[in-house]
N, CA, C and O atoms as a Tinker XYZ file with bonds, in Angstrom:
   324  protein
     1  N    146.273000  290.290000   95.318000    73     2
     2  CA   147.400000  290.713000   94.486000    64     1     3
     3  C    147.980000  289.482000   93.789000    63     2     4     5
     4  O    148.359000  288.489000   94.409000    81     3
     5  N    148.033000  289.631000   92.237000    73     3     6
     6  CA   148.482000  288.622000   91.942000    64     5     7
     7  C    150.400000  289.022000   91.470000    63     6     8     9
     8  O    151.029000  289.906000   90.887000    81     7
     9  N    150.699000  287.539000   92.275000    73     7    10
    10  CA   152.037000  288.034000   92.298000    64     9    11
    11  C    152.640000  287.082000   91.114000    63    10    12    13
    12  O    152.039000  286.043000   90.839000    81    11
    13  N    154.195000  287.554000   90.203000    73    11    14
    14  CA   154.674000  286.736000   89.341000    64    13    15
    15  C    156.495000  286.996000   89.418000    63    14    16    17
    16  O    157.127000  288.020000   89.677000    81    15
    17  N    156.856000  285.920000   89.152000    73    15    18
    18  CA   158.171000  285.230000   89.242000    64    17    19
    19  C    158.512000  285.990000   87.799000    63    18    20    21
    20  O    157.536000  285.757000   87.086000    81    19
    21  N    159.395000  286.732000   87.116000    73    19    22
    22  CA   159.943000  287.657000   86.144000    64    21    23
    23  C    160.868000  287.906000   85.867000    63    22    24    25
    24  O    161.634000  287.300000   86.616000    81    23
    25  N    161.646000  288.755000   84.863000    73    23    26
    26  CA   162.651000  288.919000   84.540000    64    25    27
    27  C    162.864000  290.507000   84.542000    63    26    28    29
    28  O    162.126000  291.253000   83.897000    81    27
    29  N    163.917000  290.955000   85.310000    73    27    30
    30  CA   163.663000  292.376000   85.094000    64    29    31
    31  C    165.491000  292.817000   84.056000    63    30    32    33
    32  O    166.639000  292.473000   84.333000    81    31
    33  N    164.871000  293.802000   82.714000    73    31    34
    34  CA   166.533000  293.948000   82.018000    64    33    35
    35  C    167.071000  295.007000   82.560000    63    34    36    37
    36  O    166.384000  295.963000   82.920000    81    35
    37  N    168.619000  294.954000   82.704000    73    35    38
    38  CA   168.924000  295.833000   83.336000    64    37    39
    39  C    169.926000  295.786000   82.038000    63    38    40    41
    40  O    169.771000  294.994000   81.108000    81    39
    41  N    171.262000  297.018000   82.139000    73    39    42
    42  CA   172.299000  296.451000   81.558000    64    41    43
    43  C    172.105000  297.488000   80.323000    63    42    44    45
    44  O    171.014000  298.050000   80.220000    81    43
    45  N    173.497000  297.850000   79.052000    73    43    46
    46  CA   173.909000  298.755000   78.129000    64    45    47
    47  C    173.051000  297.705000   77.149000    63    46    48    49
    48  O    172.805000  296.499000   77.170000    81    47
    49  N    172.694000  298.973000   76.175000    73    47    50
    50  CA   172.128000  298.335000   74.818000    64    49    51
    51  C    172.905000  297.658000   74.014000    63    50    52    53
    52  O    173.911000  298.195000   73.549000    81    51
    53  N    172.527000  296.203000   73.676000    73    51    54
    54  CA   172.805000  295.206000   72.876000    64    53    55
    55  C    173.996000  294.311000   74.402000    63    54    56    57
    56  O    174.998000  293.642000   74.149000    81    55
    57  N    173.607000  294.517000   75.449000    73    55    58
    58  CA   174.404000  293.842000   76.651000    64    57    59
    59  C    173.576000  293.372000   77.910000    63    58    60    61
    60  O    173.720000  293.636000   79.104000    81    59
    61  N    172.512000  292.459000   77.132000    73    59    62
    62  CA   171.540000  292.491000   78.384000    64    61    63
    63  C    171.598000  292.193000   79.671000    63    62    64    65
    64  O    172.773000  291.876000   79.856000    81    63
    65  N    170.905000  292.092000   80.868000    73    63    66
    66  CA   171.775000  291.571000   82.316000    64    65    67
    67  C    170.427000  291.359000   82.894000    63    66    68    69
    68  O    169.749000  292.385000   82.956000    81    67
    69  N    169.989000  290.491000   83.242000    73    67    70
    70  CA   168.767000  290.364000   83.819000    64    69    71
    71  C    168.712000  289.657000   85.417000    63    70    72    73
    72  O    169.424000  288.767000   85.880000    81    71
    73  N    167.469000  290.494000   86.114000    73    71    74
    74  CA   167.478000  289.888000   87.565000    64    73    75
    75  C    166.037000  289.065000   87.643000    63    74    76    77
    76  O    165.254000  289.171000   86.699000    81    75
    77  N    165.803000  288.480000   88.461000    73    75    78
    78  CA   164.862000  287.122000   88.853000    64    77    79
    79  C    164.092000  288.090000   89.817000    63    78    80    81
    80  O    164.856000  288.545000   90.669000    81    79
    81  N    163.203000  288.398000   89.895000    73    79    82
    82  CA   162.251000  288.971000   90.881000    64    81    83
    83  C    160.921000  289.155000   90.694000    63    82    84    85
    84  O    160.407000  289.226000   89.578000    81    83
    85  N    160.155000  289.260000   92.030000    73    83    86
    86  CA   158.900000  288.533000   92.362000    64    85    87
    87  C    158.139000  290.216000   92.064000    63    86    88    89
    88  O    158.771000  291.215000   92.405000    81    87
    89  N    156.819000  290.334000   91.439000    73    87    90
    90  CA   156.360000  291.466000   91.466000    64    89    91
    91  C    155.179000  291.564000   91.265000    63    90    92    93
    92  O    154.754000  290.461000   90.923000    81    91
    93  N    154.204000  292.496000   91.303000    73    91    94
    94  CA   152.802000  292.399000   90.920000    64    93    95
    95  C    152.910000  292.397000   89.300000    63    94    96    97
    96  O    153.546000  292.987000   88.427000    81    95
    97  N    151.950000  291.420000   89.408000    73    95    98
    98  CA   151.554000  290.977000   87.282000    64    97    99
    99  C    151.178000  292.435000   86.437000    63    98   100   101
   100  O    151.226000  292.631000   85.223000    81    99
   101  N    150.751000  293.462000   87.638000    73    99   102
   102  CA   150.399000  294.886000   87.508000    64   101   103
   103  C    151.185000  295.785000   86.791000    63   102   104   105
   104  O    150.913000  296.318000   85.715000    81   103
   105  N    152.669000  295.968000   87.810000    73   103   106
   106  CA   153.607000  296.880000   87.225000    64   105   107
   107  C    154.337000  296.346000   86.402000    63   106   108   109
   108  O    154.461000  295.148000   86.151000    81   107
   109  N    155.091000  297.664000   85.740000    73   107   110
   110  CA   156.082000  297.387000   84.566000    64   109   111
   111  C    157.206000  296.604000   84.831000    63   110   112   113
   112  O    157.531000  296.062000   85.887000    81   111
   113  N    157.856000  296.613000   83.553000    73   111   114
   114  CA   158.631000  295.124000   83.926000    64   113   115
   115  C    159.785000  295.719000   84.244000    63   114   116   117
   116  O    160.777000  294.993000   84.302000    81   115
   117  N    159.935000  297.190000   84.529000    73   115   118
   118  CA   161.286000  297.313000   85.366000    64   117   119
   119  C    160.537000  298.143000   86.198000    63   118   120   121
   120  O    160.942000  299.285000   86.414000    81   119
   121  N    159.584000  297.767000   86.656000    73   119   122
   122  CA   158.809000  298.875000   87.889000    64   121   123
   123  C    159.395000  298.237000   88.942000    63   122   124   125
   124  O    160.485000  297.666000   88.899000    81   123
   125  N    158.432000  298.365000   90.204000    73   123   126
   126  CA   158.469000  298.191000   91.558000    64   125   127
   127  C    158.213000  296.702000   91.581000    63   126   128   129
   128  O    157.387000  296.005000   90.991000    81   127
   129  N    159.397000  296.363000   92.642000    73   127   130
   130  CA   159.511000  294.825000   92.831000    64   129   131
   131  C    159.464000  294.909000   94.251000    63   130   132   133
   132  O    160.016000  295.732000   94.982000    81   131
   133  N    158.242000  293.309000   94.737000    73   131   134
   134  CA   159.043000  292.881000   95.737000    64   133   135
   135  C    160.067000  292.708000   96.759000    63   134   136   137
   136  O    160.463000  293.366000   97.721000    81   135
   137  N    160.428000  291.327000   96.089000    73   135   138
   138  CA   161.683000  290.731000   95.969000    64   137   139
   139  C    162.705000  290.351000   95.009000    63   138   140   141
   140  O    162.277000  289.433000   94.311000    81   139
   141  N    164.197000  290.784000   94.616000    73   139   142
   142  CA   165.038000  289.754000   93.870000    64   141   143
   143  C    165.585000  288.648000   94.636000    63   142   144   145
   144  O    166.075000  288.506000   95.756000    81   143
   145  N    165.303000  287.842000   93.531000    73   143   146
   146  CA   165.780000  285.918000   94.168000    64   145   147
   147  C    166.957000  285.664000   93.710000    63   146   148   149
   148  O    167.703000  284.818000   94.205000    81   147
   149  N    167.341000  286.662000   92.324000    73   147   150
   150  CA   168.364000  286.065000   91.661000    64   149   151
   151  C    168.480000  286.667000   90.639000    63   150   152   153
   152  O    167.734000  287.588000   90.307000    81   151
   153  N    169.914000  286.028000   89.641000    73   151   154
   154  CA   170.217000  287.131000   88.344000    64   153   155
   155  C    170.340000  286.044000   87.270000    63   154   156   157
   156  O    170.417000  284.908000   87.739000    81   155
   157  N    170.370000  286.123000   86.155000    73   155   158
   158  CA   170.900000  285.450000   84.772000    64   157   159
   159  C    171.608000  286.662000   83.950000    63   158   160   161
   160  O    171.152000  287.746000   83.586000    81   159
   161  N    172.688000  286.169000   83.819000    73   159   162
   162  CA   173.292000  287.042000   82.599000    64   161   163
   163  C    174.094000  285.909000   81.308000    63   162   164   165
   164  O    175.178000  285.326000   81.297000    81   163
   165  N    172.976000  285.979000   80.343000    73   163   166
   166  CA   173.555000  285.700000   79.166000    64   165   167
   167  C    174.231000  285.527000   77.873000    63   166   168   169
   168  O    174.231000  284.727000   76.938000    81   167
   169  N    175.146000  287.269000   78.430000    73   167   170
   170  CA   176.376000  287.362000   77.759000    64   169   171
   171  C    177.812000  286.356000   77.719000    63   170   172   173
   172  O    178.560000  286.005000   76.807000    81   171
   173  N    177.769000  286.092000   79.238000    73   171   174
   174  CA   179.293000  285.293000   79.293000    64   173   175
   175  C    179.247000  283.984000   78.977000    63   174   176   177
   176  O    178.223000  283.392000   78.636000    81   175
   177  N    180.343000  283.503000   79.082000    73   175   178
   178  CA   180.089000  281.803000   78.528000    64   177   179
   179  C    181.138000  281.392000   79.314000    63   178   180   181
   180  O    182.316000  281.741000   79.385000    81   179
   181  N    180.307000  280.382000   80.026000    73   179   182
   182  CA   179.067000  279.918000   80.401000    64   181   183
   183  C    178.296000  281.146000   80.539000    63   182   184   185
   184  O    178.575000  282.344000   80.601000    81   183
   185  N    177.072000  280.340000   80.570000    73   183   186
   186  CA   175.959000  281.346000   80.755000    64   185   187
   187  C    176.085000  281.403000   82.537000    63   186   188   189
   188  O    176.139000  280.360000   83.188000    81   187
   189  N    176.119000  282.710000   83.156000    73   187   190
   190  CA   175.140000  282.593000   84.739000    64   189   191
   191  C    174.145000  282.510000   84.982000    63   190   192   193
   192  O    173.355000  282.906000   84.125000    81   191
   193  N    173.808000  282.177000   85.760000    73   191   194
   194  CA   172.683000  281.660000   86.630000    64   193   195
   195  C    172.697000  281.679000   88.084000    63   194   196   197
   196  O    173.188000  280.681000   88.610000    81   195
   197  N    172.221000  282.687000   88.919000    73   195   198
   198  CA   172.071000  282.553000   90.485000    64   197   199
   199  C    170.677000  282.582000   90.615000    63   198   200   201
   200  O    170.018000  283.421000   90.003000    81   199
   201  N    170.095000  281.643000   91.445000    73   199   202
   202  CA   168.808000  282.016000   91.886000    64   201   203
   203  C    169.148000  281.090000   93.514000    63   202   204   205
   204  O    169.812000  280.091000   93.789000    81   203
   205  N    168.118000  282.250000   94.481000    73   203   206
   206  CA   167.889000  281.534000   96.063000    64   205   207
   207  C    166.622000  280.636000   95.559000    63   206   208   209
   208  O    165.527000  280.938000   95.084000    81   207
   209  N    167.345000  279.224000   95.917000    73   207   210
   210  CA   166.064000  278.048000   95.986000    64   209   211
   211  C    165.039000  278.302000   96.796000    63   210   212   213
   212  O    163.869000  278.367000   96.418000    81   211
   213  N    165.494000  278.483000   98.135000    73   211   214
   214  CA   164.133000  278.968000   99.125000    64   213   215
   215  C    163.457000  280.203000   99.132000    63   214   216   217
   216  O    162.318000  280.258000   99.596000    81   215
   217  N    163.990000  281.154000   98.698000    73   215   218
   218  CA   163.293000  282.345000   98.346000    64   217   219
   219  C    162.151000  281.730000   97.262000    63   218   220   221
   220  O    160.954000  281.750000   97.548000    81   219
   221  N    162.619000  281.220000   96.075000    73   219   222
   222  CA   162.032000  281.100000   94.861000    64   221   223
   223  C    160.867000  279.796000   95.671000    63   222   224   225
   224  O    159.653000  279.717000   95.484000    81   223
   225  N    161.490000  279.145000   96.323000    73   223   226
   226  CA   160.196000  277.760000   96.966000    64   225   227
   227  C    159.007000  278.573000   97.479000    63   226   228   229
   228  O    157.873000  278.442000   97.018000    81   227
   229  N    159.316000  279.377000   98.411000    73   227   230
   230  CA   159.032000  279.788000   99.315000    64   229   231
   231  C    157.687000  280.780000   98.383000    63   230   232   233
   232  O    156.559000  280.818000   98.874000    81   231
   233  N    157.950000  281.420000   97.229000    73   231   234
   234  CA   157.336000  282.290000   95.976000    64   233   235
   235  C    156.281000  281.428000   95.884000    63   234   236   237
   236  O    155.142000  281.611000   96.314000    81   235
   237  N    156.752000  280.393000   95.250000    73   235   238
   238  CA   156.056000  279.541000   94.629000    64   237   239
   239  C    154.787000  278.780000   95.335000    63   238   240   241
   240  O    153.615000  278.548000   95.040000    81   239
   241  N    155.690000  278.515000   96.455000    73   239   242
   242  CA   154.362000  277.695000   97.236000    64   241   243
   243  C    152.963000  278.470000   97.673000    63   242   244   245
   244  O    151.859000  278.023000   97.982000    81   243
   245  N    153.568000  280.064000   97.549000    73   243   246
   246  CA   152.598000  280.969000   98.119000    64   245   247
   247  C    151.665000  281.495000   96.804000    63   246   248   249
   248  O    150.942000  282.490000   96.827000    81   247
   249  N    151.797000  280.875000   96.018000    73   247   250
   250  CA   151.039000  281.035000   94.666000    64   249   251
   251  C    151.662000  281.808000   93.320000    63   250   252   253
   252  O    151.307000  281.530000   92.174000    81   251
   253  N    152.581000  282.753000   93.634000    73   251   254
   254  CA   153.332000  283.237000   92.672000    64   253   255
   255  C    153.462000  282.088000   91.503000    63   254   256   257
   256  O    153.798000  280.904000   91.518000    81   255
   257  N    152.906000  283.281000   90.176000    73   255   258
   258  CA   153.041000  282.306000   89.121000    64   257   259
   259  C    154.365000  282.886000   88.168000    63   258   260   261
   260  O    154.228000  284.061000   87.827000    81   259
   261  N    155.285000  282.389000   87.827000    73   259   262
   262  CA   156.376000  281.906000   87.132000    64   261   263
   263  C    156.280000  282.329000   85.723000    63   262   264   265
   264  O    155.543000  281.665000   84.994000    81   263
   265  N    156.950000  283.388000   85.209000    73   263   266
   266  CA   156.367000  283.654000   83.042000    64   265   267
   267  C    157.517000  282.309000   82.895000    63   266   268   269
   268  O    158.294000  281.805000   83.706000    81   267
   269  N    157.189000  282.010000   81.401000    73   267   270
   270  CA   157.513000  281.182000   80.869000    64   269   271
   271  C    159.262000  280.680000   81.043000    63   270   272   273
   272  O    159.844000  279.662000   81.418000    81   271
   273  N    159.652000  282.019000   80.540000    73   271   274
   274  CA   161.325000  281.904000   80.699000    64   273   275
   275  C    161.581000  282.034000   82.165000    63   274   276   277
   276  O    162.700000  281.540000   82.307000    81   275
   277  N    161.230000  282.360000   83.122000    73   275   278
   278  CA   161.566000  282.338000   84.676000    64   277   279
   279  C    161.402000  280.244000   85.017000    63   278   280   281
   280  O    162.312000  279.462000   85.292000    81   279
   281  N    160.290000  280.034000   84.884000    73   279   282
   282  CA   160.331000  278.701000   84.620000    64   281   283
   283  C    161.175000  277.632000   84.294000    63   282   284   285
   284  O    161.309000  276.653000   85.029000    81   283
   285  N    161.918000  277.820000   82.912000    73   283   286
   286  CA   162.737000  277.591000   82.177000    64   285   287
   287  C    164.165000  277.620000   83.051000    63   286   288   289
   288  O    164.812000  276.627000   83.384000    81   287
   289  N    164.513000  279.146000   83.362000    73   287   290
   290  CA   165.392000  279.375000   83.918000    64   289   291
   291  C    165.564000  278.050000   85.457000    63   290   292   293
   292  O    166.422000  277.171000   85.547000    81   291
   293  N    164.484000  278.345000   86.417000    73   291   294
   294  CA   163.963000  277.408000   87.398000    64   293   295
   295  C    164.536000  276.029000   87.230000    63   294   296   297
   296  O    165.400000  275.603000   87.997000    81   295
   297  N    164.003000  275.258000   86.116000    73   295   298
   298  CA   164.371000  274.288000   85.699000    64   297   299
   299  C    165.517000  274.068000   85.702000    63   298   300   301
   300  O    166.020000  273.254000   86.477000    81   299
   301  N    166.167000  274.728000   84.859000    73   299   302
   302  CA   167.581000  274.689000   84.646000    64   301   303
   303  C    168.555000  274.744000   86.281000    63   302   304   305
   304  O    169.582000  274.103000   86.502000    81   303
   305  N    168.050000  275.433000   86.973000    73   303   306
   306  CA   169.174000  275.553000   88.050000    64   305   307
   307  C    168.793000  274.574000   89.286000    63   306   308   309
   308  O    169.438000  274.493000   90.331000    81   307
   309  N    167.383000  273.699000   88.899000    73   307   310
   310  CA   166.697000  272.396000   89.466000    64   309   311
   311  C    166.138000  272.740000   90.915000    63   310   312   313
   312  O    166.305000  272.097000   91.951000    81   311
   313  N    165.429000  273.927000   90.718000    73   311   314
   314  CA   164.813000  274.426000   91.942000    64   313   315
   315  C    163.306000  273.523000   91.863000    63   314   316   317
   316  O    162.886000  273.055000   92.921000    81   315
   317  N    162.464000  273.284000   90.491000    73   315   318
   318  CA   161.588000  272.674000   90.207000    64   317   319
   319  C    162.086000  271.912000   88.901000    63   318   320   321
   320  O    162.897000  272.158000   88.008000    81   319
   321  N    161.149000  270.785000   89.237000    73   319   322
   322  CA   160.647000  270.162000   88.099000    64   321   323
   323  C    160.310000  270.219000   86.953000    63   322   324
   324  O    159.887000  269.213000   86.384000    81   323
């Protein structure tokens, strides 16, 4: 099973709200998850950002691969490099 680090949207149209969770590369992107590690919502200002470091380590080390903006996000809250 290949597993991936994602963004799932939740939230009213034109009000996006997004959660951090681990899922097969398989299902849809608001299908069946895993795990959530965490949320970003980039309406408010500041922007939020929660993510569990060890949940997300813990993803990662086990091969879970990361889409681009989950990465990004990662970075930003200095879970990785």
């Amino acid at each position: 099973m290949a597993t991936r680090i994602r963004l799932k949207r939740l939230g009213a149209k034109k009000a996006p709200f997004y959660r951090i969770v681990v899922a097969d590369s398989r299902t849809a992107r608001n299908g069946k998850t895993i795990e959530e590690i965490g949320y970003y919502d980039p309406t408010k200002e500041p922007v939020v950002l929660k993510v569990d470091a060890d949940a997300a380590k813990k993803w990662l080390s086990t091969g879970a691969q990361p889409s681009d903006t989950v990465k990004a996000l990662l970075k930003k809250a200095g879970v990785i490099e």
